[in-house]
C-alpha positions as CSV (number, residue, x, y, z in Angstrom):
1,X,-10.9,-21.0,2.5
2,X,-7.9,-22.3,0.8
3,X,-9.0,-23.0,-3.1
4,X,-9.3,-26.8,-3.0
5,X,-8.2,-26.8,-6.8
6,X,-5.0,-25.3,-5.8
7,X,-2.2,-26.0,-3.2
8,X,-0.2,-24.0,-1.1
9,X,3.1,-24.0,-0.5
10,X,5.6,-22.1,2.4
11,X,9.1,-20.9,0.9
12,X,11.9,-19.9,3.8
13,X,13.7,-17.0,2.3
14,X,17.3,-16.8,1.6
15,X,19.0,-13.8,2.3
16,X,18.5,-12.2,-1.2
17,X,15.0,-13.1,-1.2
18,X,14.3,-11.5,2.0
19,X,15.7,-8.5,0.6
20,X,14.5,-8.1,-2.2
21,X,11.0,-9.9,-2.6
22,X,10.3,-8.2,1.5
23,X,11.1,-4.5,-0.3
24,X,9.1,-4.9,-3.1
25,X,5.7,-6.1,-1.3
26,X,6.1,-3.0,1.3
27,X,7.1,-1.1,-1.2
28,X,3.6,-2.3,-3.6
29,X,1.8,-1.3,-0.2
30,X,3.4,2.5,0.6
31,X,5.0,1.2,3.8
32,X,8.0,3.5,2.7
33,X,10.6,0.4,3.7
34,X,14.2,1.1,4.0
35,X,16.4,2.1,1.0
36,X,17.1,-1.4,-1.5
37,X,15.6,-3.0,1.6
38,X,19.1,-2.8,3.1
39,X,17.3,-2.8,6.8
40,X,15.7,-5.9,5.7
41,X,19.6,-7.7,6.3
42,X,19.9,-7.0,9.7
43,X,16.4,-8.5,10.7
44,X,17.2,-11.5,8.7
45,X,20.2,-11.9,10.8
46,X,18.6,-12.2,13.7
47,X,16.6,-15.3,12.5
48,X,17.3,-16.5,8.9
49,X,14.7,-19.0,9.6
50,X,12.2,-16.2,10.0
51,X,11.0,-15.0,6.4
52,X,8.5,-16.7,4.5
53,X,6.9,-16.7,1.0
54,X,3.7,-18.2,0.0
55,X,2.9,-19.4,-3.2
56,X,-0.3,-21.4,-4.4
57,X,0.2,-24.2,-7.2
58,X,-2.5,-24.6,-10.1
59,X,-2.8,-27.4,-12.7
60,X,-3.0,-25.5,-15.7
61,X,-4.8,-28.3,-17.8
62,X,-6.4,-31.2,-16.7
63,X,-5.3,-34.5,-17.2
64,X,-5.5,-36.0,-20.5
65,X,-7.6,-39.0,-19.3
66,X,-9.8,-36.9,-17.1
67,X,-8.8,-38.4,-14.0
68,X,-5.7,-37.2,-11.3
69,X,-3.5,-40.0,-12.4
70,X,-1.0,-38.0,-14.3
71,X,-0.9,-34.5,-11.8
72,X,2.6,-34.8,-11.5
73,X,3.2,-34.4,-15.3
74,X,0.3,-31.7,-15.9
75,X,2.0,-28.4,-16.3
76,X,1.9,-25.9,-12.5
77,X,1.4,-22.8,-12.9
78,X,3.1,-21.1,-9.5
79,X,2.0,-17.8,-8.0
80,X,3.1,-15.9,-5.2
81,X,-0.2,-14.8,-2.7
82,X,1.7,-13.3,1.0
83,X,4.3,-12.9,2.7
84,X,5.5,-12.9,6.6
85,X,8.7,-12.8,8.9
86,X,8.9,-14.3,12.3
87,X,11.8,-13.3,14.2
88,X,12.8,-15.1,17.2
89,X,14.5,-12.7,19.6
90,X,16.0,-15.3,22.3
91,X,14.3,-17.6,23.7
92,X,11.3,-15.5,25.2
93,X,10.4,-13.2,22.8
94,X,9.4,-13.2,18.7
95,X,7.8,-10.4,16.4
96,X,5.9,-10.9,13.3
97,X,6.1,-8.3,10.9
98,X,6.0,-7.5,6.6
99,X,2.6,-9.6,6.7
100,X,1.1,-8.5,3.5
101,X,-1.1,-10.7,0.8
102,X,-1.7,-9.0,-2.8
103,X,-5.5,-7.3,-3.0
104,X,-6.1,-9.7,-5.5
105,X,-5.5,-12.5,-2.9
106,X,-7.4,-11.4,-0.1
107,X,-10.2,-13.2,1.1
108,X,-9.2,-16.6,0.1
109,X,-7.6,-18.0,3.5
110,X,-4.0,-17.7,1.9
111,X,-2.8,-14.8,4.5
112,X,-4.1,-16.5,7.3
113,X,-2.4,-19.9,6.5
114,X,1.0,-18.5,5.9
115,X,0.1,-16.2,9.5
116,X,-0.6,-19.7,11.1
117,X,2.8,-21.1,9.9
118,X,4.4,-18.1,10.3
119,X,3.0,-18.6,14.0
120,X,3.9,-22.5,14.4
121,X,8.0,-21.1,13.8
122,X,7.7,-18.5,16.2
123,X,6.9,-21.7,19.1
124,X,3.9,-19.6,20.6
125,X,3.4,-22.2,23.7
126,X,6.8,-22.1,24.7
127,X,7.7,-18.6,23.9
128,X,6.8,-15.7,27.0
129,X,5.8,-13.1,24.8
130,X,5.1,-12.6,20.9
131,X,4.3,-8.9,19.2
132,X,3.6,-7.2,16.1
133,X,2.3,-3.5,14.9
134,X,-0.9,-4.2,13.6
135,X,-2.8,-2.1,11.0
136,X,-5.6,-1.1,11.9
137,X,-7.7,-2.7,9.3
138,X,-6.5,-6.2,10.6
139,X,-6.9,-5.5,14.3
140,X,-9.8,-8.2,14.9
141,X,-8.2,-10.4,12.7
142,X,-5.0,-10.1,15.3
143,X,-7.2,-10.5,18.5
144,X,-9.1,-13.6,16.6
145,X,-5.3,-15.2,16.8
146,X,-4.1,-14.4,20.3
147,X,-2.5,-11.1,20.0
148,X,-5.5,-9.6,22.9
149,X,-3.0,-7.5,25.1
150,X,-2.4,-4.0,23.9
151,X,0.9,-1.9,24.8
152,X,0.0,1.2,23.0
153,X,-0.8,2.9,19.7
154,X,1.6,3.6,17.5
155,X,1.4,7.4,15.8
156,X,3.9,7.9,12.8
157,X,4.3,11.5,13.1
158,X,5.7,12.9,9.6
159,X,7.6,16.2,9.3
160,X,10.4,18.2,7.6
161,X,14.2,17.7,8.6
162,X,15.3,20.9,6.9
163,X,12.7,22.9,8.9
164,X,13.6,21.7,11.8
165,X,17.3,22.3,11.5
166,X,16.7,25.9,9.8
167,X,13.8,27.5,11.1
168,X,12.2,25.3,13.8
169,X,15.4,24.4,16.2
170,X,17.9,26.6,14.3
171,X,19.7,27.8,17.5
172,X,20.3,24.3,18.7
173,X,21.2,23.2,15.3
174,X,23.7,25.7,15.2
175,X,25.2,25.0,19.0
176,X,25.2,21.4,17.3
177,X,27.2,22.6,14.5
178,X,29.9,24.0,16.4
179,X,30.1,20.7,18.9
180,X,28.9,23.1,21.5
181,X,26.1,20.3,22.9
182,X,28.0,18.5,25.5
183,X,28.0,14.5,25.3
184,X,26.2,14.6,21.7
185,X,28.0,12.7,19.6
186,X,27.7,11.0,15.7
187,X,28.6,6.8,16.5
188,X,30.7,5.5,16.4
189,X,32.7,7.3,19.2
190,X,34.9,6.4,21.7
191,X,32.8,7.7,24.3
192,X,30.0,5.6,23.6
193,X,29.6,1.9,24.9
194,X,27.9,0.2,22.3
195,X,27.8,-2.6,24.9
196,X,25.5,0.2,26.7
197,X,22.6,-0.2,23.9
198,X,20.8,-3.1,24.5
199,X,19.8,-2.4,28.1
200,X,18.6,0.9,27.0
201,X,16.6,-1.0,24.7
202,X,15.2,-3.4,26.5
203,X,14.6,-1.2,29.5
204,X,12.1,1.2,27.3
205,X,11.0,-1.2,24.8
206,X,11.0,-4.5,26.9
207,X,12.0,-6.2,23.8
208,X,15.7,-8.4,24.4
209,X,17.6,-9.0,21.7
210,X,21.4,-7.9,22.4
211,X,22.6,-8.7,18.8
212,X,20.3,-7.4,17.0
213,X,20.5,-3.8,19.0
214,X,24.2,-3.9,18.1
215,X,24.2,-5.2,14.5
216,X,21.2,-2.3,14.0
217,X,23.5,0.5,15.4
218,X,26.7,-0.9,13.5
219,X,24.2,-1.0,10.3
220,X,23.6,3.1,10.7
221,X,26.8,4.0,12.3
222,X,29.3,2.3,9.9
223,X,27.5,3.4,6.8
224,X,27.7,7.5,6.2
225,X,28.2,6.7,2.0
226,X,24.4,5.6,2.4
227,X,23.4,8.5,4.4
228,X,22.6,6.3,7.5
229,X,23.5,8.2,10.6
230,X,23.4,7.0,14.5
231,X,23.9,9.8,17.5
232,X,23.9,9.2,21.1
233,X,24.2,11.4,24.0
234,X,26.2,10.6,27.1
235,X,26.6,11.9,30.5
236,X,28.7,14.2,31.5
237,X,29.9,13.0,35.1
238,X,28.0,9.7,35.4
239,X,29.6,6.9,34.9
240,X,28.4,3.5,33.7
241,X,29.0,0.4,36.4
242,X,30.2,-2.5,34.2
243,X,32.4,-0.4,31.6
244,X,33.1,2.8,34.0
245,X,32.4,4.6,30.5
246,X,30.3,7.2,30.5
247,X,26.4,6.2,31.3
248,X,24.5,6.9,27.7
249,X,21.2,8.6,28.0
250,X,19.9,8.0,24.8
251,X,20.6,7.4,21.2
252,X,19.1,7.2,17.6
253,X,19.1,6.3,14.2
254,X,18.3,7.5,10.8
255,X,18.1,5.6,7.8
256,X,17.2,6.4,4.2
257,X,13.7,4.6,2.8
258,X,11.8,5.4,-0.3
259,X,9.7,8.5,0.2
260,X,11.1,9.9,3.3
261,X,14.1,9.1,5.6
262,X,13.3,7.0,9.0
263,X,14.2,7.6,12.4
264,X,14.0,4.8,14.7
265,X,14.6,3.9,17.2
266,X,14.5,7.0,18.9
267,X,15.1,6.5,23.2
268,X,15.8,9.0,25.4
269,X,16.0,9.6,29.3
270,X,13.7,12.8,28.9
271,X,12.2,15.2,26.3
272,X,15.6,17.2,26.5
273,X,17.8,14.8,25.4
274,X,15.4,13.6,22.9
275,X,15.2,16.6,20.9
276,X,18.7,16.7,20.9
277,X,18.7,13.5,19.4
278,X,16.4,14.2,17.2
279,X,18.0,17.5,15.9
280,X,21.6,16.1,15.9
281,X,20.2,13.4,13.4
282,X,18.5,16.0,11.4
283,X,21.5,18.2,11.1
284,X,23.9,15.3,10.1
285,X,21.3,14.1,7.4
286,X,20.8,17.4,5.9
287,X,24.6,17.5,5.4
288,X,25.2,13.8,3.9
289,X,22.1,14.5,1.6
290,X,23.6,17.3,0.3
291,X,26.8,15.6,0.1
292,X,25.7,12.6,-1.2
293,X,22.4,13.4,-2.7
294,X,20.2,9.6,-2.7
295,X,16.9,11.7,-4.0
296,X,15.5,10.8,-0.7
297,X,12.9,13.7,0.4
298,X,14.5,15.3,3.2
299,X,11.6,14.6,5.3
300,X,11.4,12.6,8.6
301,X,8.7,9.6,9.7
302,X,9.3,8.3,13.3
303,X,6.5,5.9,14.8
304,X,5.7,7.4,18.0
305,X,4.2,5.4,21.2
306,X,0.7,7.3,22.3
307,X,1.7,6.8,25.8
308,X,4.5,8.5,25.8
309,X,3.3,12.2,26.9
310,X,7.1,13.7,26.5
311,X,7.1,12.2,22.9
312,X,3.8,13.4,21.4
313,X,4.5,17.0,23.2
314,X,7.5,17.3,20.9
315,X,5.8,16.5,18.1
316,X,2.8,18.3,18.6
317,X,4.7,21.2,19.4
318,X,6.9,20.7,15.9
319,X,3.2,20.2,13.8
320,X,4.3,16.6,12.4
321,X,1.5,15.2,11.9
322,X,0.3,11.6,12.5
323,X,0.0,9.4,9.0
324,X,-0.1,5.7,9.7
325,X,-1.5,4.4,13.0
326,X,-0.5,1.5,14.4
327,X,-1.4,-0.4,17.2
328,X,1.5,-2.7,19.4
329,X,-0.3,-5.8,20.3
330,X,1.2,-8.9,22.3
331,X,0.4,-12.6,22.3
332,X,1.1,-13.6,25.9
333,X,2.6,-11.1,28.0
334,X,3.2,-7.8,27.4
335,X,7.2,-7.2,28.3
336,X,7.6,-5.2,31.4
337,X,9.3,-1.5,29.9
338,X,9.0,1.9,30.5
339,X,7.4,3.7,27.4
340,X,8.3,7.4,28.8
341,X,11.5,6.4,27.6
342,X,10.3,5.5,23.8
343,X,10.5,8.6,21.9
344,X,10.8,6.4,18.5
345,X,10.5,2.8,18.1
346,X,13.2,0.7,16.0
347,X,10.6,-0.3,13.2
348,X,7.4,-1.8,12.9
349,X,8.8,-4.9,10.7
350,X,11.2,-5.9,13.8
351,X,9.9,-3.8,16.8
């Protein structure tokens, strides 16, 4: 329970506080978040509504006649106890993510009060289908609010990116180097329809959100001084109906964080094209690190679905080795998708 002494209080975020308070409280709980909490932005554009700090307010003396008469003059002391976003993507869909109270505040109701409100933005009666990646330590707690329909478990498979462009894959790294892959290509290119993106997203993922898909891509693609890299691959003779541009099989992203760089998401027609991906990224990150060195460990963390077979093959076969579970839960339904096509997802904060 809520200390009845105390009172607690729900902050919306402005940008910069979504950037930087967010990074600091998954960064106090080794959730390795994106470098400066830069990836933080985008999410907040897709629903500056959507972040929330709590805080709980303490008299710090009591009145000087004993009674509550003068509260409002007694001095407050102010203290922050969790955190939450709740992204609305359309009008279906929402994801709660960055849910985090301080040890010291656990057990006191706090985190569930700011979940609640967290909750009441999010519209839960009206809205189809709400998710979130759940750790596993909280996964009762979850069910106990609605979230009872599981999609699948999350495995966030860690390995080297210099390995795998210099010993594991080197021959394809080196057919990569030369541009010898057909219809692999670093975004943006004029081959790709960006337009193209969202579908593939929403087709593998099930989650809708247009914008966002586009302003993610832009975020990795239009940035190579911060050693953010997007690659897609692209048919070679089939054509997409709406743009007649070629039909894109797959793409991915890369992204600097704090202990390791982070791929996601990572969607791909088939195991083939995946690994290209996946190698493609690795070879152009190698590169800018050396270029531009960020002191980022040249290492790779992608969050892999468990029911993907094609996906954990791969990264069985490579050795990378699963770190951080987590499990996708839904409140509502769980969005129609197809998973074999999830190699990566985009993040666990945003889905």
């Amino acid at each position: 329970m809520v200390e009845t002494s105390s009172r607690q209080v729900f902050h919306q975020c402005d940008r910069d506080q979504a950037k930087e308070q967010f990074f600091t409280y998954c960064n106090s709980e080794q959730w390795n978040p994106g470098h400066k909490g830069n990836d933080l932005e985008i999410l907040y554009n897709a629903d500056p509504k959507g972040f929330f700090i709590s805080t709980v307010e303490t008299p710090t003396t009591p009145a000087s006649n004993g009674t509550n008469a003068d509260t409002k003059k007694q001095p407050i002391k102010e203290e922050r106890v969790s955190i939450i976003s709740a992204v609305r993507y359309g009008e279906d869909q929402g994801w709660l993510g960055c849910y985090i109270a301080p040890p010291k505040h656990r057990g006191r109701g706090y985190g569930l009060a700011t979940f609640n409100r967290a909750l009441e933005h999010l519209t839960p009666d009206t809205r189809e289908s709400i998710g979130l990646d759940g750790v596993m330590a909280q996964i009762e707690n979850y069910r106990k609010s609605g979230f009872t329909e599981i999609a699948w478990l999350n495995e966030r498979r860690h390995g080297s990116a210099v390995e795998l462009v210099e010993t594991q894959e080197r021959e394809l790294a080196k057919k990569i180097c030369r541009n010898e892959v057909d219809g692999l290509v670093l975004l943006p290119d004029p081959n790709v329809d960006l337009d193209q993106l969202p579908g593939i997203e929403a087709q593998y993922s099930g989650l809708k959100r247009p914008q966002f898909v586009k302003d993610w891509v832009q975020f990795h693609a239009n940035h190579p001084e911060e050693n953010r890299v997007a690659v897609a691959f692209f048919s070679p003779d089939k054509k997409d109906e709406k743009s007649g541009k070629p039909l894109v099989l797959g793409y991915a992203c890369v992204r600097p964080a704090t202990s390791s760089y982070r791929v996601g998401p990572l969607y791909a027609v088939n195991g083939d094209v995946a690994k290209k991906l996946l190698v493609k990224a690795a070879v152009e990150i190698v590169q800018a690190e050396k270029k531009t060195p960020l002191g980022v460990p040249l290492t790779f963390d992608i969050d892999v679905p468990d029911k993907n077979p094609a996906a954990i093959k791969i990264f069985d076969g490579l050795g990378w080795k699963n770190t951080f579970p987590l499990l996708r839960m839904w409140r509502g339904k769980i969005p129609e998708c197809d998973v074999n096509g999830v190699f990566g997802i985009t993040f666990p904060e945003g889905g």
